[in-house]
SERO-4910 file (N, C-alpha, C, O; in steps of 0.05 Angstrom, whole numbers):
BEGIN
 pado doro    nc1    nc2    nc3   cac1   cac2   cac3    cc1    cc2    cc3    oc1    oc2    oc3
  Unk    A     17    -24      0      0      0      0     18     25      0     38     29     13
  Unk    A      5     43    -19     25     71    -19     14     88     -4    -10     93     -5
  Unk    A     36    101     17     27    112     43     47    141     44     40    161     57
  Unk    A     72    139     29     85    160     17    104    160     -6    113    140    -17
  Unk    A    108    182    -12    111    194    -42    136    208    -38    135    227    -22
  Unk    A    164    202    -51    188    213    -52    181    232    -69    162    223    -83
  Unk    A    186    256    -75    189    267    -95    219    280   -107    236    287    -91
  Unk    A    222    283   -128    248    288   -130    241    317   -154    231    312   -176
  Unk    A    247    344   -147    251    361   -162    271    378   -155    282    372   -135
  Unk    A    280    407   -173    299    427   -172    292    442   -150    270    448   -140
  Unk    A    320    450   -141    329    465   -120    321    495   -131    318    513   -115
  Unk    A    318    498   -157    311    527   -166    286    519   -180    283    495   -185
  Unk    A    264    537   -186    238    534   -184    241    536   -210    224    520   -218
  Unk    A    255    548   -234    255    545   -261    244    569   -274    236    587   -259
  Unk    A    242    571   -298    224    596   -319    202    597   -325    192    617   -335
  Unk    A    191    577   -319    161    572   -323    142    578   -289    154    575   -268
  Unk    A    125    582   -290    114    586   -272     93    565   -268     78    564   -249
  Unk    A     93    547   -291     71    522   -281     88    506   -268     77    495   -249
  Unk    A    116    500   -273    125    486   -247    120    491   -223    120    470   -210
  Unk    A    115    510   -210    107    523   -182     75    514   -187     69    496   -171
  Unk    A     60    520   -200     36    513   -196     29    484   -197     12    474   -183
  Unk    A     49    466   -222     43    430   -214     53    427   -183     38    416   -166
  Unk    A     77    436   -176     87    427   -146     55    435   -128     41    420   -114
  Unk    A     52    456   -134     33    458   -109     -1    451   -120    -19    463   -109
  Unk    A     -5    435   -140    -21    417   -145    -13    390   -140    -31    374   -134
  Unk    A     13    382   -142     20    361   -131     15    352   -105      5    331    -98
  Unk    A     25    373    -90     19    368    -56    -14    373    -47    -23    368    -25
  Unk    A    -32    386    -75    -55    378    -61    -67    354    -58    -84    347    -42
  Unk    A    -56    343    -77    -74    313    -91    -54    294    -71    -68    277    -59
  Unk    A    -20    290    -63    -18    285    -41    -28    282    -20    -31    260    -10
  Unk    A    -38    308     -6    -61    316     17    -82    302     16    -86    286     34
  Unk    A    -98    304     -4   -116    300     -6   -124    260     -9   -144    248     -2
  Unk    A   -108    253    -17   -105    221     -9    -87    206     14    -79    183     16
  Unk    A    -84    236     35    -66    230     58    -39    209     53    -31    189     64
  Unk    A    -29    226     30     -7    205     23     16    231     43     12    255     44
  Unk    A     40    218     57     63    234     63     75    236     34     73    221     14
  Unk    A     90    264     40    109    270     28    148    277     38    159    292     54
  Unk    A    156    259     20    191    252     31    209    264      6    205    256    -17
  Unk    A    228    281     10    235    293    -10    266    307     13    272    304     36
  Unk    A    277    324    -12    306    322      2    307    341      6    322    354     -9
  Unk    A    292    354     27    293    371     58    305    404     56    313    416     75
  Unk    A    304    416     24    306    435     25    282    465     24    258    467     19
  Unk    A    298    480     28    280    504     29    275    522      7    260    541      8
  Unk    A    294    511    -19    292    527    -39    274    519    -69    255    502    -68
  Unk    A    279    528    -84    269    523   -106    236    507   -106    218    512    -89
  Unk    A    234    491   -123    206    471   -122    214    451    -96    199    434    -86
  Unk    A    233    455    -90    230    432    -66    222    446    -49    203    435    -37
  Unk    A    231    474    -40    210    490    -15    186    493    -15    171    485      4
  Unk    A    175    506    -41    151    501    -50    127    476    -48    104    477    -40
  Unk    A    142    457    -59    120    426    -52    123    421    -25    105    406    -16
  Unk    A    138    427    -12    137    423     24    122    439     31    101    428     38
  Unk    A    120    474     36    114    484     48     79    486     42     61    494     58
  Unk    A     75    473      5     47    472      7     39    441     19     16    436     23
  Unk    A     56    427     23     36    402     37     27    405     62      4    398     68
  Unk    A     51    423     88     44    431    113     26    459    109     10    463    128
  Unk    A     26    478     89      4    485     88    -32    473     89    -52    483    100
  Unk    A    -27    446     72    -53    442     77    -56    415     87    -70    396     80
  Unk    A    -34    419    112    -38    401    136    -32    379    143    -37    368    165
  Unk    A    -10    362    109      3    344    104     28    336    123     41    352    136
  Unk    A     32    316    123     63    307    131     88    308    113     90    300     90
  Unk    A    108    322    129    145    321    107    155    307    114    147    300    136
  Unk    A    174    295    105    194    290    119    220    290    102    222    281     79
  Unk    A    236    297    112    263    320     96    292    295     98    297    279    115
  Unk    A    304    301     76    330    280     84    349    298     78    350    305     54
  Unk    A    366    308     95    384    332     77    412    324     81    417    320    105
  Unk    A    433    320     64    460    317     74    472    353     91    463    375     87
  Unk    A    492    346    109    498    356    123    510    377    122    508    393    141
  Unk    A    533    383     90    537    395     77    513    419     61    523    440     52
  Unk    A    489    416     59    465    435     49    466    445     75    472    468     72
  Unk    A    462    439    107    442    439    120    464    467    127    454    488    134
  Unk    A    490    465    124    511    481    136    510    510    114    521    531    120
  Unk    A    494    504     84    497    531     75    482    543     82    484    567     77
  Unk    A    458    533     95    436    539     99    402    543     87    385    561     90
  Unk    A    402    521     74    385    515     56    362    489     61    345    478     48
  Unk    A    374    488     88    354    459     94    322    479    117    323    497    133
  Unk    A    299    462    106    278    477    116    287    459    142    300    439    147
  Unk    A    267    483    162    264    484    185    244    477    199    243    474    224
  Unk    A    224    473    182    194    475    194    169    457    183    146    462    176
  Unk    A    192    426    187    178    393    163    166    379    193    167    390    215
  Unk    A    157    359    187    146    346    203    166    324    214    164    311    235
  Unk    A    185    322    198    207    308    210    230    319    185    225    324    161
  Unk    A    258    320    201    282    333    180    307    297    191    308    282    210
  Unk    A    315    300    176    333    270    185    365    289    164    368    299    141
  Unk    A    379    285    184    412    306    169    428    275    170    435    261    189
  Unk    A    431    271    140    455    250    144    479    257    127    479    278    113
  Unk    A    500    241    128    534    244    123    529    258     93    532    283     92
  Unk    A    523    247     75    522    247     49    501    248     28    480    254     39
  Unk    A    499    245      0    488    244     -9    474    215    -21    452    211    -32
  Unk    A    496    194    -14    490    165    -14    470    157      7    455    138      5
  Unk    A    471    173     26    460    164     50    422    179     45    400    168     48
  Unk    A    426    198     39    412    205     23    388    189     16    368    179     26
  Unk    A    403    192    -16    384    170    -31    375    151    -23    352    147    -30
  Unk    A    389    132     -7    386    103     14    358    103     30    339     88     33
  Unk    A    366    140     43    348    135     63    314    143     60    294    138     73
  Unk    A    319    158     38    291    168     22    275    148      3    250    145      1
  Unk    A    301    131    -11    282    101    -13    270     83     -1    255     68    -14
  Unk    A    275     80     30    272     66     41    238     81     50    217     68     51
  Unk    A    241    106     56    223    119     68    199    113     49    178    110     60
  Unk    A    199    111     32    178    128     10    164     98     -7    178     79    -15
  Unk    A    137     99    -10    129     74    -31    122     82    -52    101     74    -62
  Unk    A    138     99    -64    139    114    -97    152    130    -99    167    138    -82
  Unk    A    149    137   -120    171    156   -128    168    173   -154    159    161   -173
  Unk    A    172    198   -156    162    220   -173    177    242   -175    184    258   -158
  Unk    A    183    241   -209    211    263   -214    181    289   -218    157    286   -222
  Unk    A    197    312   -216    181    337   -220    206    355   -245    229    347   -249
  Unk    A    197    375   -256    216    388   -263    249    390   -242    253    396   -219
  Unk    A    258    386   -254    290    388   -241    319    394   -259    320    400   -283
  Unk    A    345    390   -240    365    384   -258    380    363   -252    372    341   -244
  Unk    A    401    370   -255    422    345   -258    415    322   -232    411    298   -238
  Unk    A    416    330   -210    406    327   -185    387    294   -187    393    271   -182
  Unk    A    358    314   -199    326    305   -201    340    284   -226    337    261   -219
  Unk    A    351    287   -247    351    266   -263    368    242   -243    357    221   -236
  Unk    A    394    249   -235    401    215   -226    393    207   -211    395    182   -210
  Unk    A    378    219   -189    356    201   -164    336    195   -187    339    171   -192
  Unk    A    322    203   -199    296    189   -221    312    166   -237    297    148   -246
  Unk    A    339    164   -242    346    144   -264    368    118   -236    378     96   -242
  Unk    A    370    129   -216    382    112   -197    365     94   -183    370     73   -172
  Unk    A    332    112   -187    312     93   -179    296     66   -201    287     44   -195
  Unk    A    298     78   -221    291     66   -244    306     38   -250    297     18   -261
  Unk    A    332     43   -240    365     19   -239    355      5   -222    353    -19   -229
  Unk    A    345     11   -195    341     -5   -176    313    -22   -180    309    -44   -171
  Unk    A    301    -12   -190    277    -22   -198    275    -52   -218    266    -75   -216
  Unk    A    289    -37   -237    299    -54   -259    322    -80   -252    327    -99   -267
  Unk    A    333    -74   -228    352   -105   -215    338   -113   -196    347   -131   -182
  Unk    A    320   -105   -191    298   -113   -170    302   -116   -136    295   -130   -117
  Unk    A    318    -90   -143    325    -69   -110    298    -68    -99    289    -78    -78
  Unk    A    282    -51   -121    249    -51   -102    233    -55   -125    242    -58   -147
  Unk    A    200    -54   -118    191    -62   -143    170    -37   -136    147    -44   -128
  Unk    A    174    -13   -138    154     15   -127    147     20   -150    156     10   -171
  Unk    A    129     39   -147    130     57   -178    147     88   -174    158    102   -157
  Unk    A    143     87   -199    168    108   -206    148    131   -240    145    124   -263
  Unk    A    141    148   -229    133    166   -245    145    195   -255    155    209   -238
  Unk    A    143    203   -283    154    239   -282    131    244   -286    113    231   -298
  Unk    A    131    272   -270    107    291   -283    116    311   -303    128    331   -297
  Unk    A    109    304   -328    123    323   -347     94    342   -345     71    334   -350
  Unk    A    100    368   -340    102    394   -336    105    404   -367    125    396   -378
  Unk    A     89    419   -380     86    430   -398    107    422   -419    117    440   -432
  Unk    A    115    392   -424    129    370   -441    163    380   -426    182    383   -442
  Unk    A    166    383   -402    202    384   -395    206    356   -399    230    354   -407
  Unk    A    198    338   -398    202    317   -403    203    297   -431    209    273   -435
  Unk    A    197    314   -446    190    301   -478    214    286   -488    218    262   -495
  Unk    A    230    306   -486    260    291   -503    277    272   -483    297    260   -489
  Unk    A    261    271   -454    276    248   -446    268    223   -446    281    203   -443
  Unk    A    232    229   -451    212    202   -463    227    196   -483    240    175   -485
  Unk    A    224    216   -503    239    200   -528    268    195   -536    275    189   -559
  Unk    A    288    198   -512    317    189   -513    302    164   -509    300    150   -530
  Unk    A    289    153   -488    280    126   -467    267    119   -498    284    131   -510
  Unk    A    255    113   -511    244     98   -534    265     99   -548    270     77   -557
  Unk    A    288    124   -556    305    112   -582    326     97   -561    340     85   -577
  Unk    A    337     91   -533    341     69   -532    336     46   -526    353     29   -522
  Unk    A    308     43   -523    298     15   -533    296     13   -556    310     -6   -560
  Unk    A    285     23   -583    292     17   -617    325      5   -613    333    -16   -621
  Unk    A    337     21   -602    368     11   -610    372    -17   -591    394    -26   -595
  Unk    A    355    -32   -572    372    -58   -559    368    -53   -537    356    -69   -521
  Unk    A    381    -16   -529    395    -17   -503    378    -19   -476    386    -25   -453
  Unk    A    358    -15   -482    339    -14   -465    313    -35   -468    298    -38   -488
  Unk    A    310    -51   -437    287    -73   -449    259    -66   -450    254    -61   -427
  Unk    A    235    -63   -466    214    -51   -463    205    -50   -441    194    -29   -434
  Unk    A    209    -75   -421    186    -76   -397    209    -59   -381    198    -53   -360
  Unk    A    231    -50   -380    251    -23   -357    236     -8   -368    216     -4   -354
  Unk    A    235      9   -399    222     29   -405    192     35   -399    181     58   -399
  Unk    A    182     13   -393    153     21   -382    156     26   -350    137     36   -338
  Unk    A    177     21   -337    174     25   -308    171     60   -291    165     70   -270
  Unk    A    180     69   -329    175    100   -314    152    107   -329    150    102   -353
  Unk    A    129    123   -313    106    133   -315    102    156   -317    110    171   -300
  Unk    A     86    167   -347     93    198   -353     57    204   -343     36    191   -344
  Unk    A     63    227   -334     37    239   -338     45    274   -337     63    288   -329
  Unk    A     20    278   -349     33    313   -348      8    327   -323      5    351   -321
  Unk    A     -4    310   -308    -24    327   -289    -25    306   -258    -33    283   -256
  Unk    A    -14    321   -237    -16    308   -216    -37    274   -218    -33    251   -223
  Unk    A    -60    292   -208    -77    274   -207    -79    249   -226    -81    228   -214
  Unk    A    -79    249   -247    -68    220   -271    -43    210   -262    -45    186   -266
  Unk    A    -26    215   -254      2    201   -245     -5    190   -222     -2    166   -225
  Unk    A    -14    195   -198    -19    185   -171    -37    166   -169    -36    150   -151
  Unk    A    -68    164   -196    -81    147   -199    -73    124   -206    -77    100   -203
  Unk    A    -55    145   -222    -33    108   -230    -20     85   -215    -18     61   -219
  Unk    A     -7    105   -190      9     92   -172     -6     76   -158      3     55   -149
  Unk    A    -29     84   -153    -51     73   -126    -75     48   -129    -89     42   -110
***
């Protein structure tokens, strides 16, 4: 049973302004199926944003921040639980463990290798969660279609390529997971 939702997006909120508005449609439809939300414990960008609207409307956080962010001062203050560990390995470890899904949002470099580190683990059968992007006004298009041209080429087996789940609207992605 899915009871919480990793999310993985950018530390900077981006150029578009529907990213700010999917994050905080994200955390309603979150809320709203009392799912927690676990995500990596900062205060900035779309990651401040999808936190501060889930405890806005009364949700659970819970923050994983390496120790190094927490010291520039960028780790929120005000989650329902914050957990400061060594690294960034420790990190990822400990947000997988936390979370029974998983959901890239707009991001960068960051948001892609936790979305493609979860996808690996999935695919050797580390865990067997789901794993969705919310592509956001198509930020995601050309990485759907890298993921199809490498399955045409071999490199990729259809049933990995189906393990990640596109939707471009909160609510269709989460129906999926559930």
């Amino acid at each position: 049973m899915v009871k919480s939702i990793c999310v993985y997006c950018g530390a900077n909120a981006g150029v578009s302004p529907r990213f700010a508005a999917q994050a905080r449609a994200l955390a309603a439809a979150l809320v709203e199926r009392n799912l927690s939300l676990v995500y990596g414990g900062g205060n900035v960008g779309l990651m401040g944003i999808i936190a501060d609207e889930v405890l806005r409307l009364g949700g659970e956080v819970t923050g994983v921040i390496p120790t190094a962010l927490v010291e520039r001062e960028v780790g929120h203050t005000g989650l329902t639980r914050q957990f400061i560990v060594k690294d960034m390995h420790e990190r990822k470890a400990m947000m997988s463990e936390l979370a029974d899904g998983f959901i890239a949002m707009p991001g960068g470099l960051g948001t892609l290798e936790e979305l493609f580190e979860m996808l690996t683990w999935s695919q050797l059968g580390i865990h067997a969660k789901p794993i969705g992007v919310l592509n956001v006004d198509g930020y995601y298009d050309h990485l759907v279609a890298f993921i199809r041209h490498a399955t045409a080429q071999g490199l990729v087996r259809p049933q990995h390529a189906q393990l990640m789940m596109v939707e471009s609207e909160p609510e269709a992605l989460l129906r999926r997971f559930l």
